[in-house]
C-alpha positions in Angstrom: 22.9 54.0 -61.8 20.9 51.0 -60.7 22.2 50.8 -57.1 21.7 48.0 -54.4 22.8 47.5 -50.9 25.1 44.9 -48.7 27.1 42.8 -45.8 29.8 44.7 -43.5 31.3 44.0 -39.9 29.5 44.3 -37.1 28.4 48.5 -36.4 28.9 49.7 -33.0 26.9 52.5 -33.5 23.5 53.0 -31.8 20.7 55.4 -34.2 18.4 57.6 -32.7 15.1 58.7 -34.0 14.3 62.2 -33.3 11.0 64.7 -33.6 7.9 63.4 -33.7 7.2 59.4 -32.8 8.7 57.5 -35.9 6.1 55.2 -37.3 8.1 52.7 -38.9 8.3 49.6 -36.7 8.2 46.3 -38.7 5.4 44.4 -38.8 5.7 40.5 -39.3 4.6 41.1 -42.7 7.9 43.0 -43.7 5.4 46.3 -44.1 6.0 49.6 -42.9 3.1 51.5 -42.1 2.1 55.2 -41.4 0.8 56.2 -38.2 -2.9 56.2 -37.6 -3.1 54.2 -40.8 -4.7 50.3 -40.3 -2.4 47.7 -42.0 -2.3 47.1 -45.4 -3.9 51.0 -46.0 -1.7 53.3 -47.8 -2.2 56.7 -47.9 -1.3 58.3 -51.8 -0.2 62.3 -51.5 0.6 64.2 -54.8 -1.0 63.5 -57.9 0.2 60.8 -60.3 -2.1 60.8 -63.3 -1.1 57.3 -63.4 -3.1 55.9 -60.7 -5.4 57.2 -57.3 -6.0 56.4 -54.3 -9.0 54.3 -55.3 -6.9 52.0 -57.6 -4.3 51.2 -54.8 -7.1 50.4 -52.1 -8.5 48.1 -54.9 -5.2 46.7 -55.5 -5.2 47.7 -59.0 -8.2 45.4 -60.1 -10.9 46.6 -62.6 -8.1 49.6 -63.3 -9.6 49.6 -67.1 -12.0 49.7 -69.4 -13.1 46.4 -70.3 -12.3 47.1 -74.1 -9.1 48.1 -72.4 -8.1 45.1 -70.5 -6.2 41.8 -71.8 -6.0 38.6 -69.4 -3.0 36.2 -70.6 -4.5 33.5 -69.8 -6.4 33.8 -73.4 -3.5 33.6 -74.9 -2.9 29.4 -76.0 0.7 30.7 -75.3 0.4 30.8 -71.8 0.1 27.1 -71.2 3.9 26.4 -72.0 4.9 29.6 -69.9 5.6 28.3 -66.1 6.8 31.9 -65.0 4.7 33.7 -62.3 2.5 35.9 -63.9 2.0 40.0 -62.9 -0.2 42.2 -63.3 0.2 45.3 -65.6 -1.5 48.3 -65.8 -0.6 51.8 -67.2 -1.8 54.7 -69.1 -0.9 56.9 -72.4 -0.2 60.3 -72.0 0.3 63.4 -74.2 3.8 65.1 -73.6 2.7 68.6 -73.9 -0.3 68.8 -71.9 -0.7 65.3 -69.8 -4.1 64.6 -71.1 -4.8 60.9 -71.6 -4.3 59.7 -74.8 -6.9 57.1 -76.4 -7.2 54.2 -78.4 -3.4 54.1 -78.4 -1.9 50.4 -79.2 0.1 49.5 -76.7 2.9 46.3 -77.9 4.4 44.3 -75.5 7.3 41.8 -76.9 9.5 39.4 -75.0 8.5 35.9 -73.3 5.6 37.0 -75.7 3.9 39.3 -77.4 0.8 41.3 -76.1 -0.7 43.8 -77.4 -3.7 45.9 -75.5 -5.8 49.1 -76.6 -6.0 52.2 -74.4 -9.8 53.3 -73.3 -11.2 56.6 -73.5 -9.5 57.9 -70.1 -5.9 56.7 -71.7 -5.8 53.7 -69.4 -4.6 49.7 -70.0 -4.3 47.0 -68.0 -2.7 43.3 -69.5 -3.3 40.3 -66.0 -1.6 37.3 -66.0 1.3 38.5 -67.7 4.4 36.3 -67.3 6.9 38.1 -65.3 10.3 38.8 -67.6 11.5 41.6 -69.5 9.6 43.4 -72.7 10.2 45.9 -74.7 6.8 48.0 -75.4 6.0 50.2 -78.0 3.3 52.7 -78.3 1.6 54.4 -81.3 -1.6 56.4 -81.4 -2.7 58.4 -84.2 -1.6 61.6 -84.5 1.4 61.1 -82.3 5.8 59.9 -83.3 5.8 56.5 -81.7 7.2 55.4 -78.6 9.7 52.6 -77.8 10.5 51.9 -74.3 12.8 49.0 -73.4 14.2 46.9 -71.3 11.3 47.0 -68.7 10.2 44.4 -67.0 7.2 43.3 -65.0 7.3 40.8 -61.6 4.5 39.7 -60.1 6.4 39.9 -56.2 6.2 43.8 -56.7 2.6 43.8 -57.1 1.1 45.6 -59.8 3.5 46.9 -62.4 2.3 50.4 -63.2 3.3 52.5 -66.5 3.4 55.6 -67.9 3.9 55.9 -71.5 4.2 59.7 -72.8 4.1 60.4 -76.6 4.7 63.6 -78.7 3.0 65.0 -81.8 5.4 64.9 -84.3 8.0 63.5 -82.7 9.3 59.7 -81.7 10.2 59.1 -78.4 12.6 56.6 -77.2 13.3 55.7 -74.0 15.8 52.9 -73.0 16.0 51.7 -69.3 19.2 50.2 -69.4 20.5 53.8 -70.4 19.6 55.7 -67.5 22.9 53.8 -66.0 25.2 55.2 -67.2 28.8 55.1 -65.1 30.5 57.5 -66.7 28.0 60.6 -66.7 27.7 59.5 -62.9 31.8 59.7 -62.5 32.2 63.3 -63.9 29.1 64.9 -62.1 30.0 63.5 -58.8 33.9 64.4 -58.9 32.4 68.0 -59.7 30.8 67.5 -56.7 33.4 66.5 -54.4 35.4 69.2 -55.6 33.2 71.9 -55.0 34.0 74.1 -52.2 30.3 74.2 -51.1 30.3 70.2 -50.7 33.0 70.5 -48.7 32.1 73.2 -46.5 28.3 71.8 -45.8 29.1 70.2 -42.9 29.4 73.5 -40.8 27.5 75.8 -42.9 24.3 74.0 -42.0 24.1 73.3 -38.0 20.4 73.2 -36.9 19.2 72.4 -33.7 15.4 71.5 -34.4 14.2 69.0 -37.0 14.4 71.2 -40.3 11.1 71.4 -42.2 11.2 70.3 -45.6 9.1 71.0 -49.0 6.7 69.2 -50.0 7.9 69.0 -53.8 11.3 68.5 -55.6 12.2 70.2 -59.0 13.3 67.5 -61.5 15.5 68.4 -64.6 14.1 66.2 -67.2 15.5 65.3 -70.3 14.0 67.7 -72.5 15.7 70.1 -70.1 12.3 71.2 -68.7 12.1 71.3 -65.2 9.1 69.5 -63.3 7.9 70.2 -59.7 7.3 66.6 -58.3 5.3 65.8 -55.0 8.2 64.6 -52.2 6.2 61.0 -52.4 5.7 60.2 -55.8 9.5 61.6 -56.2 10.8 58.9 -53.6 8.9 56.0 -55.2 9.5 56.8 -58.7 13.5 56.8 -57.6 12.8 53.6 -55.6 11.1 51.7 -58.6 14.3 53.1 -60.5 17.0 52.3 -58.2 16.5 48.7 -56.5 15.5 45.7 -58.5 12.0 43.9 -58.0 11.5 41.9 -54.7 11.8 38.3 -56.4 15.3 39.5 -57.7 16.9 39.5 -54.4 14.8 36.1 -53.0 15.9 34.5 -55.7 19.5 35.2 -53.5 18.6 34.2 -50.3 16.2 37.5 -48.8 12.8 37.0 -46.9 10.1 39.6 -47.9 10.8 40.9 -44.6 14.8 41.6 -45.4 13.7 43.0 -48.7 11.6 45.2 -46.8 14.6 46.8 -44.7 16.3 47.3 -48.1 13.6 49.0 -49.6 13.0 51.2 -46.4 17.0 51.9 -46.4 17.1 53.0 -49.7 14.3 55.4 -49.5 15.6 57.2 -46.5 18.8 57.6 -48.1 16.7 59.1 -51.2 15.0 61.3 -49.0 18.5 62.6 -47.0 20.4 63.1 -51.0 17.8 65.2 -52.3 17.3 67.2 -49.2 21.1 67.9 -49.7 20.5 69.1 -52.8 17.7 71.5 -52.2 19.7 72.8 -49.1 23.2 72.8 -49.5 24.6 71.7 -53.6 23.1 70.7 -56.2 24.9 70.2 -59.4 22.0 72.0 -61.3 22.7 75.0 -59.8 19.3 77.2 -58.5 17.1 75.9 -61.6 16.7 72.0 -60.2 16.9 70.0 -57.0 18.0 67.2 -59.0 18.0 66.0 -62.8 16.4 62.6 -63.7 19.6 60.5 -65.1 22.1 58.8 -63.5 24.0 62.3 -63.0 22.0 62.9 -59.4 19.2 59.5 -58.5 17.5 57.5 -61.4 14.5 59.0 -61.7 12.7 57.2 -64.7 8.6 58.3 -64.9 8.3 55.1 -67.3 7.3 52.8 -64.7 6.3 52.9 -60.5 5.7 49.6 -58.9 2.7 48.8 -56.5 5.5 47.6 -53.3 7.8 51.5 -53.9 4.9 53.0 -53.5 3.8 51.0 -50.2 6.8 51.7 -48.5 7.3 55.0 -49.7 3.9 56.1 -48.1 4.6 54.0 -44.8 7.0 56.7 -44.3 5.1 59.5 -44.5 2.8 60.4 -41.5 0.4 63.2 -40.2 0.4 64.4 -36.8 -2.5 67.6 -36.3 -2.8 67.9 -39.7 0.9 68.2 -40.1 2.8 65.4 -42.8 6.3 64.5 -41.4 8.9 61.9 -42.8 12.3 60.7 -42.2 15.3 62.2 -42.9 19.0 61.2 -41.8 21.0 64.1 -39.9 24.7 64.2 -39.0 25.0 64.7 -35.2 27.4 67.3 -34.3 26.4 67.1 -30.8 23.5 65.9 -28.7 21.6 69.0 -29.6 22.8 70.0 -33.1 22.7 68.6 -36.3 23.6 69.3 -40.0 22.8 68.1 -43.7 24.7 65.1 -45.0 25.5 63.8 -48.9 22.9 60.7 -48.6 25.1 59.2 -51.2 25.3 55.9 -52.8 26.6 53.4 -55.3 25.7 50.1 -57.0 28.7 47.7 -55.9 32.0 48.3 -54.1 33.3 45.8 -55.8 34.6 44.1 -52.4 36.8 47.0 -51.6 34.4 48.9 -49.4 33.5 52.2 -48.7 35.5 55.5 -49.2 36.1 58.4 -46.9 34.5 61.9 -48.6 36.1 64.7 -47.5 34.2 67.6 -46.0 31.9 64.8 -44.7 32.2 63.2 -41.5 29.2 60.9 -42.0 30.7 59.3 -44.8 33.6 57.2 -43.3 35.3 54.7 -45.4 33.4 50.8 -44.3 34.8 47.7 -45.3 32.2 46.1 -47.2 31.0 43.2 -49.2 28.8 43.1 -52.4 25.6 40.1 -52.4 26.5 39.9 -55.9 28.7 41.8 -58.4 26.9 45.3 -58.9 27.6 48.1 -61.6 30.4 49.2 -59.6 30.1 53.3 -58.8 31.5 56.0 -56.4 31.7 53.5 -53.1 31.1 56.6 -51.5 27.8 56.5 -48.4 25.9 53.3 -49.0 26.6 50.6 -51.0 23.3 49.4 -52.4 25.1 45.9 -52.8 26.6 45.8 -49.8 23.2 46.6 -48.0 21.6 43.8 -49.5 23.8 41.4 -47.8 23.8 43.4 -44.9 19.8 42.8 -44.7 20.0 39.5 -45.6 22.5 38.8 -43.0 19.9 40.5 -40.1 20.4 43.9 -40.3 17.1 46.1 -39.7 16.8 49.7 -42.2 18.2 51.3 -39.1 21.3 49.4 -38.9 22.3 49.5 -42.4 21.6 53.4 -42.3 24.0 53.2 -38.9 26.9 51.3 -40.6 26.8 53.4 -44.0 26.5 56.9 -41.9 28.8 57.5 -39.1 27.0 59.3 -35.9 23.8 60.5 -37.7 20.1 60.2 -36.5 17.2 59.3 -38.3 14.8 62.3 -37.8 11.6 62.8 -38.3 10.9 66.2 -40.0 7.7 68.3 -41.1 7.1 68.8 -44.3 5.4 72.4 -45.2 
C-alpha cells in the first residue's frame, strides 16, 4: 500500500543511537552518507542485474549501447512539452534464468510515445524524457509480451531505473497501481494482530547487545517462488515502491532536505518490519521473510530510483570489515531491548494513530495527514502524517521518536 508520512504534537521523547558510531548526520545537501565514504559516493552491495557500481558513480550516463539509446529532444514533440525531463534507463530480462534479453522493443505511451531497442547486454536508456506517467510494453521475439503500467518517471529522483522481466510463452502483466490493494492489506494484518506470537514478541525477544542481522531477505513473489534478496537492494526496491518521487512532495511545500528525512524515516522503519518478520512473525510462515504485495511492504522489482538507492546505501556502513545498519529497538530498560512491528500505513485519515496490543512501541498518536492518503491500518507510522511532520521540522530521528514510543535507533552488524 503506497504509504507516506506526517504532522503530530510536539514528542517529548529523546532517541538514542546505540552500537557502533551512526553515520547518518545530515549534510546541507539533504544526503545521508556512509561512513568512510566522500560525499556524493555510494557504495552498491548485492547484485542488481539492473545496474553496478560503475553506472551509479557515472550517474547513469553512457548506461547503453548507442543503438540502444533515444534522447527526446529528437523528438519535434518535445518543443510543446514544458515538463522537466528525466532520465530513463532499464534492462530486459528473461524470467526463468535472468539473462539479458536483446533487441527487445521497449514502448513507452503517455505525455508521448517513445519507443527504444534493447542492445546486446539487454540494456536501454530513453534521456530527456518528460517526467509523467507511461504505460510501457515490452515484446521480444520468442517471448508473451509484457505490459507494465502506471509507472512514472521524474527527473527530482534522478535516473529512473527499470527492470522489465518477460516469459517464453507466456504474457506478463504487471499493474503498479495494483500492488495497493487495501483490502488484501486489512485481512493479512488482522491475522496478524491476532496471532498469539505478535502478541507475545515483546517479551519473547529481550536482547541486551545489538542483534546481528542477515544480510539477505526471502521475498515471496508472485509466482509463489521465493527469492533471496540482498538486505540493500531489498530496502531500496521497498523505498522506490512505498514513497512517491521527491518532486511530489515539493510540489506541497518540502525542501530536498525534508524529503530527505522522509526518505531516511521510511527506510529505517523498512528495515525494523522485516527484521520483525525474519525474527519474530511473519505471515508466510518459515518459507518467506516477507511476500512482495501489499500483504507485508510493496516490494515491486519493476522500477528502483537513483535517490532510494542513495539513501538506502547512506545507511549502510563498514567498520573492520564488518557492514552494520540501523535498526529501531524497543527499550525495555537501559540495558535491554526487544524487536518491535516497524509498521505503517498510508493516511490516518486525521484520526491518528492506534494502540496495538502486545506492543508497547506502538502507542496510539494524534496525527495529521499532508494530504488525504489511501487510508490503511493507522497502526506505527503514518507515512502521511510523517510527511507533514518533516515538513514542519522534524529530523528522521524525531518522526521515528513520535511514531515509536521509548525505542532506540541501533546500529547492528549484519553477518
Amino acid at each position: 500500500m503506497k504509504r507516506l508520512i506526517g504532522f503530530l504534537f510536539a514528542f517529548s521523547l529523546t532517541l538514542t543511537f546505540v552500537g557502533t558510531a551512526f553515520a547518518s548526520s545530515n549534510n546541507t545537501d539533504g544526503k545521508v552518507n556512509a561512513v568512510g565514504v566522500p560525499d556524493n559516493k555510494v557504495v552498491l552491495t548485492g547484485n542488481n542485474p539492473a545496474f553496478s557500481q560503475v553506472d551509479l558513480d557515472n550517474n547513469f550516463t553512457n548506461y547503453a549501447e548507442d543503438g540502444a539509446t533515444f534522447d527526446v529532444m529528437s523528438n519535434s514533440q518535445l518543443t510543446t512539452v514544458s515538463k522537466p525531463l528525466a532520465n530513463v534507463v532499464g534492462i530486459v530480462l528473461n524470467q526463468a534464468d535472468n539473462t539479458p534479453i536483446a533487441n527487445a522493443v521497449i514502448t513507452a505511451q503517455g505525455l508521448m510515445t517513445v519507443d527504444v531497442q534493447s542492445g546486446s547486454d539487454g540494456r536501454f536508456q530513453i534521456i530527456n524524457m518528460p517526467n509523467g506517467e507511461y504505460n510501457w510494453l515490452v515484446a521480444a521475439t520468442g517471448f508473451g509480451k509484457g505490459e507494465f503500467l502506471h509507472y512514472t518517471v521524474d527527473s527530482s529522483d534522478g535516473a529512473t531505473i527499470f527492470t522489465f522481466y518477460l516469459n517464453e510463452g507466456k504474457e506478463t502483466y504487471i499493474d503498479h497501481n495494483a500492488f495497493f490493494n487495501d483490502g488484501d492489506q486489512k485481512i493479512a494484518e488482522e491475522t496478524l494482530i491476532n496471532n498469539a506470537s505478535f502478541s507475545a514478541s515483546m517479551t519473547s525477544s529481550t536482547m541486551t547487545a545489538p542483534p546481528t542481522l542477515h544480510p539477505y531477505i526471502r521475498v515471496l513473489q508472485t509466482s509463489g517462488a521465493v527469492t533471496s534478496i540482498g538486505r540493500q537492494q531489498y530496502l531500496y526496491t521497498v523505498l522506490s515502491s512505498e514513497l512517491y518521487s521527491q518532486s511530489w512532495y515539493m510540489d506541497r511545500g518540502l525542501t530536498t532536505a525534508q524529503v530527505s528525512n522522509l526518505y531516511v524515516a521510511q527506510a529505517m522503519v523498512a528495515n525494523t518490519f522485516v527484521e520483525y518478520a525474519i525474527n519474530v512473525y511473519s505471515n508466510h510462515g518459515s518459507t518467506a521473510d516477507v511476500c512482495s504485495t501489499s500483504c507485508c511492504q510493496v516490494y515491486d522489482s519493476t522500477k528502483v530510483t537513483q535517490v532510494a538507492i542513495n539513501t538506502v546505501a547512506g545507511l549502510f556502513e563498514n567498520v573492520g570489515g564488518t557492514s552494520y545498519c540501523p535498526l529501531i529497538l524497543y527499550k525495555q530498560s537501559s540495558t535491554t531491548y526487544s524487536y518491535i512491528y516497524g509498521a505503517f500505513g498510508s493516511s490516518c485519515s486525521g484520526q491518528g494513530t492506534v494502540t496495538v496490543p502486545g506492543q508497547p512501541a506502538l502507542i496510539a498518536k494524534p496525527c495529521t495527514d499532508l494530504v488525504a492518503g489511501a487510508g490503511g491500518n493507522r497502526q506505527g507510522m503514518c507515512q502521511m502524517g510523517a510527511a507533514l511532520r518533516a515538513k514542519n521540522g522534524d529530523s528522521y530521528s524525531g518522526i521515528i521518536n513520535y511514531y515509536f514510543t521509548n525505542c532506540s535507533i541501533v546500529n547492528c552488524p549484519i553477518a
